[in-house]
C-alpha positions as CSV (number, residue, x, y, z in Angstrom):
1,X,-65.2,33.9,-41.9
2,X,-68.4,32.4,-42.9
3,X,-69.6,31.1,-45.9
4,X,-72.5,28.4,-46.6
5,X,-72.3,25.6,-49.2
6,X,-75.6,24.7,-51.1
7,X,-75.8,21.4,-52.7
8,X,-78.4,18.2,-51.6
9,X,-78.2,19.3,-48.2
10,X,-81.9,20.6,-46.5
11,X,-79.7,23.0,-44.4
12,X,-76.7,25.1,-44.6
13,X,-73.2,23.9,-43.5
14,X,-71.2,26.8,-41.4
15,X,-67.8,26.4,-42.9
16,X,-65.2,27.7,-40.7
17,X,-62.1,28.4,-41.6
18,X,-60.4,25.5,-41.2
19,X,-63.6,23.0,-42.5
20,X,-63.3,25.6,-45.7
21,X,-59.4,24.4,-46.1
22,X,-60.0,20.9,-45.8
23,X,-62.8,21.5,-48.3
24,X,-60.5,23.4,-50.9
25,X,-58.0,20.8,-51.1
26,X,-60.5,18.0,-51.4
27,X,-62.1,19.9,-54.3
28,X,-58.5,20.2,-55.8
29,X,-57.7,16.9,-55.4
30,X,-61.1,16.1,-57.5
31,X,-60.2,18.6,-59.8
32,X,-56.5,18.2,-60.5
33,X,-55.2,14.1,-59.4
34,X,-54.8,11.8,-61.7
35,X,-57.6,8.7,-61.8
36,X,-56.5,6.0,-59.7
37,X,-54.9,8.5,-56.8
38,X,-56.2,8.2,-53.3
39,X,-57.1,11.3,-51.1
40,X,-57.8,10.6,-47.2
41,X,-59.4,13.7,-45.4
42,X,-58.8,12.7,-41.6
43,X,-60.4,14.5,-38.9
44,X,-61.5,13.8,-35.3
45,X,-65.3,12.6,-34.5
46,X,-67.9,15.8,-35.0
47,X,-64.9,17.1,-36.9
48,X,-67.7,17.7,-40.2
49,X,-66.4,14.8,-42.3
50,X,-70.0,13.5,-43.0
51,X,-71.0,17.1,-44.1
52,X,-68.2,17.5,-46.3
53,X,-68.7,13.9,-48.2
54,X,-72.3,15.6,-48.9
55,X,-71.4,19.0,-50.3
56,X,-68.3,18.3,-51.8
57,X,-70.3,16.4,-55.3
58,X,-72.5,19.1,-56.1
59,X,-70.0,21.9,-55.1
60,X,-67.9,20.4,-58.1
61,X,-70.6,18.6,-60.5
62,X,-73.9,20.7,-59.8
63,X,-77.2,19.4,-58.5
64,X,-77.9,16.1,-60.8
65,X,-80.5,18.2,-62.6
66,X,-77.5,19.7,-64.5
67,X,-76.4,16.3,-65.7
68,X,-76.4,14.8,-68.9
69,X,-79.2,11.8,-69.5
70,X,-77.3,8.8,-67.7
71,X,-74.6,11.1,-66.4
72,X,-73.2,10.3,-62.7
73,X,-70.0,12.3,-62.2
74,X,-69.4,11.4,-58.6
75,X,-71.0,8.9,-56.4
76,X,-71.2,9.1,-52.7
77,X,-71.0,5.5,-49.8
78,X,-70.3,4.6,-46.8
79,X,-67.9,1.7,-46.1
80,X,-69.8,0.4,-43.5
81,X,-71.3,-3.3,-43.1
82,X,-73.9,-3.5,-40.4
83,X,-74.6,-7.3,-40.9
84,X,-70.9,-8.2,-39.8
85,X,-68.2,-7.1,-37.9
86,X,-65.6,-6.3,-39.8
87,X,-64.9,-4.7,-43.5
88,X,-65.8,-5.8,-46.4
89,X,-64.6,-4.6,-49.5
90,X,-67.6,-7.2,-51.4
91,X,-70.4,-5.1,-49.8
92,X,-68.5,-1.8,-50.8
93,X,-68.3,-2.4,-54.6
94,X,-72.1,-3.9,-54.1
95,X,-72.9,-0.3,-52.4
96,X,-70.8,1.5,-55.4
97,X,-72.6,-0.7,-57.9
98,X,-75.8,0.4,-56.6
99,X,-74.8,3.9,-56.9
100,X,-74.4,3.5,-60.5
101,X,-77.8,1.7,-61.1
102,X,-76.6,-1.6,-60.2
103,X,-77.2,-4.2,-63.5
104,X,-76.8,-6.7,-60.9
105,X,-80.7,-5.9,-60.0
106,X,-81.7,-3.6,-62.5
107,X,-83.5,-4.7,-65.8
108,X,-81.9,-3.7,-69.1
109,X,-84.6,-1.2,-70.4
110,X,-84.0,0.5,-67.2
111,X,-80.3,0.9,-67.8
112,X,-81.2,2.0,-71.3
113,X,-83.2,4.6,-69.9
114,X,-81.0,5.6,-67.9
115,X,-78.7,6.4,-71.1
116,X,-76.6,3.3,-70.6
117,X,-74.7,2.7,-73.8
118,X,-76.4,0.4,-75.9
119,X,-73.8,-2.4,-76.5
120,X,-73.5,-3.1,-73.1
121,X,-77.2,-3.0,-72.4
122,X,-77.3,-5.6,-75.0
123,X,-74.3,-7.6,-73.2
124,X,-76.5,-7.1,-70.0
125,X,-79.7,-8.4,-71.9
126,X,-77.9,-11.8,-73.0
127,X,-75.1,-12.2,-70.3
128,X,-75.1,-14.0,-66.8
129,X,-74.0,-10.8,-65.2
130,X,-77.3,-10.5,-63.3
131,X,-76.8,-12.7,-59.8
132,X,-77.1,-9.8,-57.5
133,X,-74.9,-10.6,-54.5
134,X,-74.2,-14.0,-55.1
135,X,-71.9,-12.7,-57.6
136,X,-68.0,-12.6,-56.9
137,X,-66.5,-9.5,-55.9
138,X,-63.7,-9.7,-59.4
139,X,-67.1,-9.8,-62.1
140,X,-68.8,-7.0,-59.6
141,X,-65.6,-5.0,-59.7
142,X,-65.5,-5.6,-63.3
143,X,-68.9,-4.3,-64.2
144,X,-67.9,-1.4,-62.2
145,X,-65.1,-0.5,-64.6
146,X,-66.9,-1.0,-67.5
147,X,-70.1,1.1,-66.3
148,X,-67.6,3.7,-65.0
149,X,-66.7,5.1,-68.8
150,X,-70.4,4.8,-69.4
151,X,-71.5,7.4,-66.7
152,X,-68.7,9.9,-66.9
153,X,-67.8,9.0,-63.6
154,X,-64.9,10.8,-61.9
155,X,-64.8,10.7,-58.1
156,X,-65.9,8.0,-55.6
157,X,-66.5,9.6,-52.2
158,X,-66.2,7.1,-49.3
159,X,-67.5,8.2,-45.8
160,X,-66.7,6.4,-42.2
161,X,-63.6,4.8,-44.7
162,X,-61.9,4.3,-41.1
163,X,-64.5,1.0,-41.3
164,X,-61.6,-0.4,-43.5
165,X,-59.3,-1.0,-40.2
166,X,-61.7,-4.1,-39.6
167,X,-59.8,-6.2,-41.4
168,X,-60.5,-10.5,-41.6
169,X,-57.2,-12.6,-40.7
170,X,-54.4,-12.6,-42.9
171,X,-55.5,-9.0,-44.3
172,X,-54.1,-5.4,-43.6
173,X,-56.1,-2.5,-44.4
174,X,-53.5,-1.4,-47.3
175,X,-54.9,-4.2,-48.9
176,X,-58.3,-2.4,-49.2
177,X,-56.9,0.9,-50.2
178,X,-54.8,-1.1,-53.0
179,X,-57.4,-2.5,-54.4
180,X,-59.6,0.6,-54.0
181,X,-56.5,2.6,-56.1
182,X,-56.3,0.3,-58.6
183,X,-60.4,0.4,-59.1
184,X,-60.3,4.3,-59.8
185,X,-57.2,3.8,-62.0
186,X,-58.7,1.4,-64.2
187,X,-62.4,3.1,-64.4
188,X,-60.9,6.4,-64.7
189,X,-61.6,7.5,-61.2
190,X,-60.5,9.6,-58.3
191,X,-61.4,7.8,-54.4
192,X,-62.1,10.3,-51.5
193,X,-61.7,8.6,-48.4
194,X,-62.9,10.2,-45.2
195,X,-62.5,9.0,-41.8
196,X,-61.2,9.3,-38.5
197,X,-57.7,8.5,-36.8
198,X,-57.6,4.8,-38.0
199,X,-56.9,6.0,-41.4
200,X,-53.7,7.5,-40.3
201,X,-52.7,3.7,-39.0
202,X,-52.8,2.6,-42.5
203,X,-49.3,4.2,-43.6
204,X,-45.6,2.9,-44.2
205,X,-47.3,-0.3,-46.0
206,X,-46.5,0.0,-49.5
207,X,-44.8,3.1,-51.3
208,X,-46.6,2.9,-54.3
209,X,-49.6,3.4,-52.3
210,X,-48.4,6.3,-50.5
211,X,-47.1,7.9,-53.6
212,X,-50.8,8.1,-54.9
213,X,-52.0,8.9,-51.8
214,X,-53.0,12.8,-51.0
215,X,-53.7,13.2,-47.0
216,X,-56.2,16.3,-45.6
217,X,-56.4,17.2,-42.3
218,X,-60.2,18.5,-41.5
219,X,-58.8,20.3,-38.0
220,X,-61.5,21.7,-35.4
221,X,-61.8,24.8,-34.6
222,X,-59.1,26.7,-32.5
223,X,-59.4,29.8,-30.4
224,X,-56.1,31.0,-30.6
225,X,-56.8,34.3,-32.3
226,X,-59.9,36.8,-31.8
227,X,-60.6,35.4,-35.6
228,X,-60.6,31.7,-34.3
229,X,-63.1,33.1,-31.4
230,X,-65.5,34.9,-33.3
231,X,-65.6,32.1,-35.6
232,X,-66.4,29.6,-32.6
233,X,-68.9,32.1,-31.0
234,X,-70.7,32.5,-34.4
235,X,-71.2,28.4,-34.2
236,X,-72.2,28.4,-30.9
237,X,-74.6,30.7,-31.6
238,X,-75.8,29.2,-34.9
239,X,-76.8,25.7,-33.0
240,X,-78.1,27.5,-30.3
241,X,-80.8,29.4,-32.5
242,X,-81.4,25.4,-34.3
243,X,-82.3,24.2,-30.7
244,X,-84.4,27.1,-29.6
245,X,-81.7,28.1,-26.1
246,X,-83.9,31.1,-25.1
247,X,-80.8,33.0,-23.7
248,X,-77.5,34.9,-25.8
249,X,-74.3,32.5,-24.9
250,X,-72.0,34.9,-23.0
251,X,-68.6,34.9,-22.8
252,X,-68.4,32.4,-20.4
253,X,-70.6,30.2,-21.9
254,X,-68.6,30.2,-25.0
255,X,-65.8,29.4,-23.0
256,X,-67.1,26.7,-21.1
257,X,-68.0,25.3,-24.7
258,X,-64.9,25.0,-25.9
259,X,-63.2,24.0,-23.2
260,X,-65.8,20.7,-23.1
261,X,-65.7,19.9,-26.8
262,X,-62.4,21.1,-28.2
263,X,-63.4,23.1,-31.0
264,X,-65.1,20.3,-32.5
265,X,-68.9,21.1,-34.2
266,X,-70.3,17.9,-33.4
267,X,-69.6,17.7,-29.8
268,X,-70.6,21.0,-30.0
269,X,-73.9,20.1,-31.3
270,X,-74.5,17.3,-29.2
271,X,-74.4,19.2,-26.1
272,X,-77.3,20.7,-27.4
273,X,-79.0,18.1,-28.5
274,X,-78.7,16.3,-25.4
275,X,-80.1,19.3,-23.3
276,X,-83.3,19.3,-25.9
277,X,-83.8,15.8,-25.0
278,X,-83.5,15.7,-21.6
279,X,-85.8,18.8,-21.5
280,X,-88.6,17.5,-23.6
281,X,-91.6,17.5,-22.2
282,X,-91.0,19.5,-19.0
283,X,-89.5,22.3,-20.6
284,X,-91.2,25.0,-23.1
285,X,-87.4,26.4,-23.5
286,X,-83.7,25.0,-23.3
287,X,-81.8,27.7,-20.9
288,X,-78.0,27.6,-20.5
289,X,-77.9,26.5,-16.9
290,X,-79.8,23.0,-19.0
291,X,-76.9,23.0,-21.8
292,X,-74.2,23.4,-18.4
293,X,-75.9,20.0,-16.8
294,X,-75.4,18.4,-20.7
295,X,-71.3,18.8,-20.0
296,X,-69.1,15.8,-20.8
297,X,-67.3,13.9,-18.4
298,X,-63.6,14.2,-17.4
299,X,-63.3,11.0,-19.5
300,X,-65.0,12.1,-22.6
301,X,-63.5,15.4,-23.0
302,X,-59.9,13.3,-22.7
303,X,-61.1,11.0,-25.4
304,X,-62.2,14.0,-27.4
305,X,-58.7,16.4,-27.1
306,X,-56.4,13.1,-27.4
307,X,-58.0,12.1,-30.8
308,X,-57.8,15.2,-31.9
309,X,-54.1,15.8,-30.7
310,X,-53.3,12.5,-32.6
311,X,-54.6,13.5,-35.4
312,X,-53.0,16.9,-35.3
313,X,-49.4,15.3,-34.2
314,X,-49.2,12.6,-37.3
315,X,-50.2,15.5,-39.9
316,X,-47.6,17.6,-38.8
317,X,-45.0,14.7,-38.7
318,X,-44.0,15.4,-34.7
319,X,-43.2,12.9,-32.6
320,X,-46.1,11.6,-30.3
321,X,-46.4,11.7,-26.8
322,X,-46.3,8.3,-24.2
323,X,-50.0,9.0,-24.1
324,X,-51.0,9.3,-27.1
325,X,-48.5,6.3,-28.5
326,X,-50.8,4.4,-25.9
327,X,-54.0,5.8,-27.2
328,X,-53.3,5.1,-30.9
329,X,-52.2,1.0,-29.8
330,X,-55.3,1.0,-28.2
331,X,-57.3,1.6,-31.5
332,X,-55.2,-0.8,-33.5
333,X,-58.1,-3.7,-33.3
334,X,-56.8,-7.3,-33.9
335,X,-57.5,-9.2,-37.2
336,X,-60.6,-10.7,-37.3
337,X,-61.5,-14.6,-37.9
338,X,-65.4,-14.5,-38.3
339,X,-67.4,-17.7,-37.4
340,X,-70.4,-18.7,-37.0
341,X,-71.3,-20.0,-33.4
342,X,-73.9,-22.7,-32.6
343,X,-76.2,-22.9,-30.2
344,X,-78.3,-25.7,-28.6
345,X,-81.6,-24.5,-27.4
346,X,-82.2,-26.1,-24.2
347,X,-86.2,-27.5,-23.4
């Protein structure tokens, strides 16, 4: 099957059939969960995760040209925080602030153009909310619950949410998603978390938190079935026409595809990608035998079917293998005591 999704994105998205099943129920859970309940879609890297946090918004909510004035339905971020090296759940509710036309930096007669409700526009204009990030994270995650209401706001969508396994010492990453639950609950809102395996390590922490919590699985492809390998060569032969291969994939080349990437579209894509680059220049066409020298090596396609296996093994509750009990201890990353470090310059 083959369908494509129009929302902010330039180009279509191929939605298989599983990536259409992971999209279904994340569009239910949006629909149908009560505010304050926690979905994580889980799927291995190149699994379509990043595609899916884009479409899903508009497929439910329109393009924002639909909206009322000052309307925000759903807002999309990424839980990521490029100055440090681990999470933090400060710079998150500054990104969702920022989303939502963050009074924090914005002036008041912006928000009131915006359609921001007068009486807190006037709070804004005589307050001392206004500190940007020197502000605490409890007033910033207050202001979020109050401009929540405000804005209609329904669904937070959080991408690379796996981020929230770099934890500080004395922390566990249920922390985070506790106080991410009780943030939708109390601004009315639903949090769609999407990630990759580390999200599964997060469980058997609290029971209230796994009560509210809704888990997805966004599986690769599989080529078990003619269906499941027409749907495969269809996507092999969609990012070959986006990289200009000059030949038709045949059979074996389809094969040999799956074989090195697993079913997964973004490994699938970066063979190609990797075969444009490395032809660039001294090439006027990408041929097959270039996207053949572009395979993986012994260790990456490992890394790439044992994630995925994991993933696959903990959704369907079975019991996981030596190896891949090894592979998910590996990935548990120790807590993190941040400091700085000084150093002398030498003359």
């Amino acid at each position: 099957m083959k369908s494509a999704v129009k929302g902010n994105l330039s180009a279509e998205v191929y939605m298989h059939a599983e990536f259409k099943r992971a999209f279904d129920q994340c569009k239910g859970f949006a629909e149908l969960a009560e505010p304050g309940s926690l979905c994580t879609c889980v799927g291995a890297s190149g699994a379509g995760k990043s595609e899916l946090a884009k479409i899903i918004g508009p497929a439910i909510y329109g393009d924002s040209e639909t909206w009322r004035d000052g309307e925000r339905p759903y807002i999309l971020v990424t839980a990521d925080n490029p100055e440090r090296g681990y999470f933090s759940p400060k710079e998150l509710t500054h990104s969702i602030l920022s989303a939502l036309d963050d009074p924090f930096r914005a002036s008041p007669l912006r928000l009131a153009e915006n359609g921001m409700d007068n009486e807190f526009v006037e709070a804004l204009r005589g307050g001392d909310v206004r500190r940007s990030r020197s502000t605490s994270e409890p007033v910033m995650r207050q202001v979020v619950e109050d401009i929540a209401p405000h804005k209609r706001l329904t669904l937070i969508i959080v991408d690379e949410a796996n981020m929230l396994a770099l934890t500080q010492r004395n922390r566990i990453p249920t922390d985070y998603l506790e106080g991410l639950r009780i943030l939708g609950k109390k601004a009315g809102c639903r949090i769609l978390l999407l990630g990759t395996v580390d999200l599964l390590l997060f469980g058997n922490y609290s029971a209230q938190l796994n009560r509210s919590e809704i888990r997805v699985h966004l599986n690769r492809m599989r080529c078990e079935d003619e269906k499941g390998k027409a749907e495969f060569a269809a996507l092999v032969g969609k990012l070959a026409n986006k990289w200009k291969v000059s030949a038709v994939a045949t059979n074996k080349d389809i094969a040999l595809m799956y074989d090195w990437t697993y079913g997964v579209p973004g490994e699938v894509d970066q063979r190609f990608k990797l075969a444009a680059i490395r032809c660039w220049g001294c090439s006027e066409q990408i041929g097959w035998a270039d996207v053949r020298d572009c395979k993986p090596s012994k260790e990456e396609i490992e890394r790439i079917r044992v994630e995925a296996d994991i993933i696959q093994a903990v959704m369907d509750d079975v019991p996981l293998s030596v190896q891949q009990a090894k592979a998910l201890k590996r990935r548990k990353r120790g807590q993190m005591n941040p400091r700085r470090v000084q150093v002398k310059a030498s003359l």
